[in-house]
N, C-alpha and C positions, 0 to 999 in steps of 0.2 A: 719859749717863756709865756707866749699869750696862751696856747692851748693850757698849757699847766694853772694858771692862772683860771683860764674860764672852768675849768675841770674843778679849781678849789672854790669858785663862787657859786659856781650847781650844786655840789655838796653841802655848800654852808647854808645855802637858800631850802633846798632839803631838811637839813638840821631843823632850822628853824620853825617849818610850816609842820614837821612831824611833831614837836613839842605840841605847838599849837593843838595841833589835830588831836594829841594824846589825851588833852584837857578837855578838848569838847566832846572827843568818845566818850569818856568817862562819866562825866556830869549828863550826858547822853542814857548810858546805858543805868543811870540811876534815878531816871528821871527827873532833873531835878533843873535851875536855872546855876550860872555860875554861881561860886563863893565870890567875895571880894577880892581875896590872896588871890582866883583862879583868873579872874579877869582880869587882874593886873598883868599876872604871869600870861597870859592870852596877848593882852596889847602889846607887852615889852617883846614877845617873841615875831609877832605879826611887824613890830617897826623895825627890827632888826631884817625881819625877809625881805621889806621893801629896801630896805638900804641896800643889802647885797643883791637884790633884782637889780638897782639902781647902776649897779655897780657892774655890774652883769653882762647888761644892755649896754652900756659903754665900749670894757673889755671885747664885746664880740663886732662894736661897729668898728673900733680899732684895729681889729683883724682885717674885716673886712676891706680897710684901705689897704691893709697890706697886702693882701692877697690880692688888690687890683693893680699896685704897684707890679705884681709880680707876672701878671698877668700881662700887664704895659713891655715888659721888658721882656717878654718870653720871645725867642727864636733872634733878637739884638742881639747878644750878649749881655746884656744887663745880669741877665738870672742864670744861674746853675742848676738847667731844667734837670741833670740828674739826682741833684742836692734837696730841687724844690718837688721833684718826684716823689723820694726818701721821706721829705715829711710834708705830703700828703698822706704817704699811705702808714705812716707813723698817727698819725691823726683820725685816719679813717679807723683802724686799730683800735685804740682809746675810746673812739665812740660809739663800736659798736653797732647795732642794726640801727635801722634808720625807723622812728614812730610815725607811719602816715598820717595820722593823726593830731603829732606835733603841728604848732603852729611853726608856719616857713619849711618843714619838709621837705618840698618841692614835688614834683612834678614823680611816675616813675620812670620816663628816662631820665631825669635828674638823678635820682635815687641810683639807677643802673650805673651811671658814669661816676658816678663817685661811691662807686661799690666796693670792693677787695675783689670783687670777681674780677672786674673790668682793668683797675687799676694794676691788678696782678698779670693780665694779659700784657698792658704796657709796660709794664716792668721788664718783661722777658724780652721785650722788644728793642732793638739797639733804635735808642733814639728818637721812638717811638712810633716806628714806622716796622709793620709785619715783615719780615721777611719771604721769599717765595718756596723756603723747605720747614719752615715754622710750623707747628701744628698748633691749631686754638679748640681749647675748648673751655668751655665756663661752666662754675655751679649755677641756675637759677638762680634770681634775683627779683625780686618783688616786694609787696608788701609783708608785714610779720600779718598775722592773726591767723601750646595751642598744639605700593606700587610705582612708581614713576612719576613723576605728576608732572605738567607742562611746564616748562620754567617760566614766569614772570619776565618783564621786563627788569633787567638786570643793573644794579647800583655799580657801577663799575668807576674806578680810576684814571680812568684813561678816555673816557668822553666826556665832551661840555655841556653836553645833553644829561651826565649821569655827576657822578660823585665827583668826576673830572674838574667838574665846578662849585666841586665843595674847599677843595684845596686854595683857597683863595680869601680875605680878608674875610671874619667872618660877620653874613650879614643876615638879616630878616626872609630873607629872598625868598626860599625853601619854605620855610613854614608858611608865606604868603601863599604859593602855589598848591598846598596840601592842602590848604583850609578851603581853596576855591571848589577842591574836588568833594568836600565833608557837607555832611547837613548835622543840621542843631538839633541835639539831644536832649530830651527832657521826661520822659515817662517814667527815667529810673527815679525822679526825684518827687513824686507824685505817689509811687508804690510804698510801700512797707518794708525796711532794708532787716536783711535777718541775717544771720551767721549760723551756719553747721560745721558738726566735726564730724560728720558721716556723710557716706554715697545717699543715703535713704532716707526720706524725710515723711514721717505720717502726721497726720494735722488733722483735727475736726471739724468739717465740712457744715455750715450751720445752715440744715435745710428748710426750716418751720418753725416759728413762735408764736405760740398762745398765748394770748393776755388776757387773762378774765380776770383782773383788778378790779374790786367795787367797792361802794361804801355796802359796810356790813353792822349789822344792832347787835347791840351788847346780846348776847345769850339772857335768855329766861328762862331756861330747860336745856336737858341734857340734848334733846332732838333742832337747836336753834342756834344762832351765830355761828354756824360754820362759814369759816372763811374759804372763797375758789382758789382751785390751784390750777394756776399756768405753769406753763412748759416750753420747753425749745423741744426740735428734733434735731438730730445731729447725724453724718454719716462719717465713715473713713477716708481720708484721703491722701495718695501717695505720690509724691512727687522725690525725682530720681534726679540723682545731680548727674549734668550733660556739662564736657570740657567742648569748649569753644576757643579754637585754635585758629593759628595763620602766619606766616613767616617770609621773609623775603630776603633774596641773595644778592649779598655784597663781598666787595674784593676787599682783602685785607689790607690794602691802601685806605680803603674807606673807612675800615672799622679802625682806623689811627687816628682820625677824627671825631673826639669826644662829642663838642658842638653837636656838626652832624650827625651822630650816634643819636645824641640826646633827641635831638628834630624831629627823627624815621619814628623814633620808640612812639614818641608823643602825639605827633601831629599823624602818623599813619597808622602803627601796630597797633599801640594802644584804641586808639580811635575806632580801628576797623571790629575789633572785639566788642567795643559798645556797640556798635550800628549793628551787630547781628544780632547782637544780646534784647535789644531794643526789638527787631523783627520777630526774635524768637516768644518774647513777652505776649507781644498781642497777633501772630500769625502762626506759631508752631501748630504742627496738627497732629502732636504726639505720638508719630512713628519712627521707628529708628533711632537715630538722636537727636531728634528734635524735642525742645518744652512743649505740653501740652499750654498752647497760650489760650487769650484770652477767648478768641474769637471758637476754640473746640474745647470750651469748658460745657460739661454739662451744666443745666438750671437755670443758666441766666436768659435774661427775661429778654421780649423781641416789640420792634416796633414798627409796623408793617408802613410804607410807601403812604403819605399823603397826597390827594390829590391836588391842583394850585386851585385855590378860589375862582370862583366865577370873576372878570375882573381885574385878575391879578395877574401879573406877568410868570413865565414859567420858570421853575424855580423854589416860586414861592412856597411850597406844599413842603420843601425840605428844613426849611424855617418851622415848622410846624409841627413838623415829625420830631424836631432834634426837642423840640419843646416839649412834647406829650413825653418823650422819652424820661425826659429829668423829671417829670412828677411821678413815672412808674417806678424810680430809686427811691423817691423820698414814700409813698403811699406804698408798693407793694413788697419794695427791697428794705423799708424800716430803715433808711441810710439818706444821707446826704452826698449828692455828688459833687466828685471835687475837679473835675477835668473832662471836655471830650477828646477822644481820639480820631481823627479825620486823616484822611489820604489828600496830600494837596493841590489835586487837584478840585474836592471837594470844597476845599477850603477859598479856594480860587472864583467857583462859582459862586459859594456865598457873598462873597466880596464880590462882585459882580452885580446880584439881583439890583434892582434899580424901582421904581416906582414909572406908568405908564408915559410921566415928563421927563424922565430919567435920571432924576433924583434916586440918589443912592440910597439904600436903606442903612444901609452903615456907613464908618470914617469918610466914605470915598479913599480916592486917590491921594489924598493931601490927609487924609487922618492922621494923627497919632496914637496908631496902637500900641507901638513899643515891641519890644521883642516877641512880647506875648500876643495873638491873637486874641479876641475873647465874644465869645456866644451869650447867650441866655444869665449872663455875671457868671460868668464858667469860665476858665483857661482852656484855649484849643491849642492841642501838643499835632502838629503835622509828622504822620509817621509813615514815610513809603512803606512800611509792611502790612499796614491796613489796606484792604484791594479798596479800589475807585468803588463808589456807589453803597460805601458801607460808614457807618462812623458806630462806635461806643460811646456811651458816657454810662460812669459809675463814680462809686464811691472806691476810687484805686485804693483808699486806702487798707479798704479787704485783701489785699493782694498781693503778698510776700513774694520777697526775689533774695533767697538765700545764698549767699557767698560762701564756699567750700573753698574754695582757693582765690584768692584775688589775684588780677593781674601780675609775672610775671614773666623774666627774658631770659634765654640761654642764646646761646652763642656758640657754633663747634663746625670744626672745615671738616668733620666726620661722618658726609651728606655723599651719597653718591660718589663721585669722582670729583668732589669739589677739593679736595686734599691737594692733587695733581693740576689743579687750574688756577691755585692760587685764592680759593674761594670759601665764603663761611657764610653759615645761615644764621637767619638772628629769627631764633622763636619767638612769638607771645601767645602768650593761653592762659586761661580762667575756666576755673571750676563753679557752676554755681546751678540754681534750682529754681525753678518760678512754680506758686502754685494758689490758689483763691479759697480764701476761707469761707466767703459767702457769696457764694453766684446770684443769689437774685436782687445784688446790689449791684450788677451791669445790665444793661440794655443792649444788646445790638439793634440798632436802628438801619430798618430801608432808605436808601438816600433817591433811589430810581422817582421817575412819575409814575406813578400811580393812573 
């Protein structure tokens, strides 16, 4: 009754903001401001949407109890887990893919576990637990718009050390221990995000601008008032979309564990494709399949090793250099920089330098910097794929990171001999492209002495 329900107030909420929308295309495309009749008919249909949002937003937190009700009483007997199985996946049905984009989405191992792919796995399963002759395999699952190889450290059912300890009230624990192992991500959100529907991506590379802008006199003859012409130079540039992959092997015991599903996808798989994506961005050296990243892009501009002031404690000279660098973004790269890129333990020494009474030059120990570091009024993004003794600062925002395929998970015991061991692999992988429209809007800066 509630899904039906919520299904008829997204439609009526729809109805409603497309009337709207039809009135202001219209008077839109005619240039013109509303009529009075239009406005009216604007307001009446915009107070009816808020009603049924109103209405909407209710309906779905009412679910929401229930479904925690249901939740409460799962593996008690309270709930008829094959009943409340049935409509979930009657539910999942009705709704369709999932918009990452939506607000509340969730997460994509959220998105994974309350897939059709997933939910259709436990469906086949008596009770929700794999059998040891069952065969799994799953369609990908992701967003709409990873010879032999060593095995891993093994997610199994049967130690306490592994998945053993996932079987058990579900708690925080896991994702605590995965995020100890993670570092903080932040370059993607400093770059230029872009979408492809091709392997191959050509862009123009903006290598040189002319400005000879002046004041110019009226003409007085045919031979006067001509006005200069400036120019840009531009070249080709090709950037090739590279899959970035990685998967790790768990027991079908495990994979019976949504929660836990949810966790691995989140706090590991997904996670381990951004931290290489991140690497690849500012250290690929464009052989094989690797991105040409930041650091082997032709053109961009270089800032050799300061030496420390007479006076000054050592150190000092890298303060100097990170400085000269942001004014050769703004003077010779015609850009604003928005970010440096440092390796931390660069970042470490900065934070360090001190004055010859040992007064810190920055926050100190007791500062509040906040999550973000910050240089020269810059944000400092710490990236282990920047080597020690180097840092970038540009204007990232030159610098597209094209998405061909966005994260997503398969799942299948059709790996090796994992059939006959009881065993399934849970893929992740992403398609995507990095490439730099205007090089002489980064620096690579010397961080050595001098």
């Amino acid at each position: 009754m509630t899904d039906s329900r919520i299904g008829r107030l997204v439609d009526e909420v729809k109805t409603h903001l497309k009337t709207a929308k039809a009135i202001a295309d219209k008077a839109d495309e005619e240039g013109r401001d509303f009529t009075d009749d239009e406005r009216a008919q604007v307001a009446v249909a915009m107070g009816k949407a808020k009603d049924a949002k109103a209405q909407l937003d209710q309906a779905r937190a009412d679910d929401a109890l229930r479904k925690g009700i249901a939740d409460l009483g799962d593996g008690i007997g309270l709930v008829d887990q094959e009943a409340e199985r049935k409509s979930r996946q009657d539910a999942a049905r009705r709704g369709g893919l999932i918009d990452p984009t939506a607000k509340g989405a969730g997460s994509l191992g959220e998105i994974f576990v309350d897939s059709d792919a997933y939910k259709g796995l436990l469906a086949q399963a008596p009770n929700g637990q794999f059998g040891e002759k069952m065969r799994v395999q799953s369609a990908p699952v992701g967003y709409k718009t990873f010879g032999q190889r060593g095995q891993k450290a093994l997610v199994t059912g049967l130690s306490d050390t592994s998945a053993g300890a996932f079987i058990t009230s579900d708690q925080l624990g896991l994702q605590v221990g995965l995020d100890a192992l993670t570092r903080p991500l932040s370059l993607r959100d400093v770059v230029t995000p872009g979408q492809t529907t091709s392997d191959t991506i050509e862009y123009p590379i903006l290598t040189s601008i002319t400005n000879n802008a002046a004041p110019v006199a009226e003409a007085t003859s045919t031979s006067t008032g001509t006005k200069p012409e400036s120019g840009f130079a531009t070249s080709r540039g090709t950037a090739v979309v590279r899959t970035i992959a990685h998967w790790i092997p768990a027991t079908k015991r495990a994979l019976s564990d949504a929660a836990q599903v949810r966790t691995l996808i989140d706090a590991f798989l997904l996670y381990g494709l951004e931290e290489e994506l991140e690497d690849q961005m500012v250290s690929g050296d464009g052989t094989g399949e690797n991105f040409t990243g930041i650091l082997s892009v032709s053109g961009t501009q270089t800032q050799d090793a300061v030496a420390d002031p007479s006076g000054k404690p050592a150190g000092f000279g890298m303060l100097l250099a990170l400085r000269r660098a942001k004014t050769k973004v703004r003077l010779a790269g015609r850009a604003i920089a928005n970010a440096y890129v440092m390796n931390p333990n660069d970042v470490e020494s900065l934070d360090e330098l001190s004055d010859n009474d040992g007064r810190f030059y920055g926050n100190g120990p007791f500062g509040t910097n906040g999550p973000t570091q910050t240089l020269w009024g810059l944000p400092v993004i710490e990236c282990e794929g920047m080597p020690e003794g180097t840092a970038v600062v540009g204007d990232w925002r030159k610098a597209i990171l094209w998405d061909r395929e966005q994260a997503s998970i398969t799942v299948t015991d059709s790996h090796a001999d994992f059939f006959v061991k009881n065993l399934v692999a849970i893929l992740a992988e992403m398609r995507a492209a990095f490439g730099v429209v205007q090089p002489n809007a980064f620096v690579e800066v010397d961080l050595t002495v001098a």
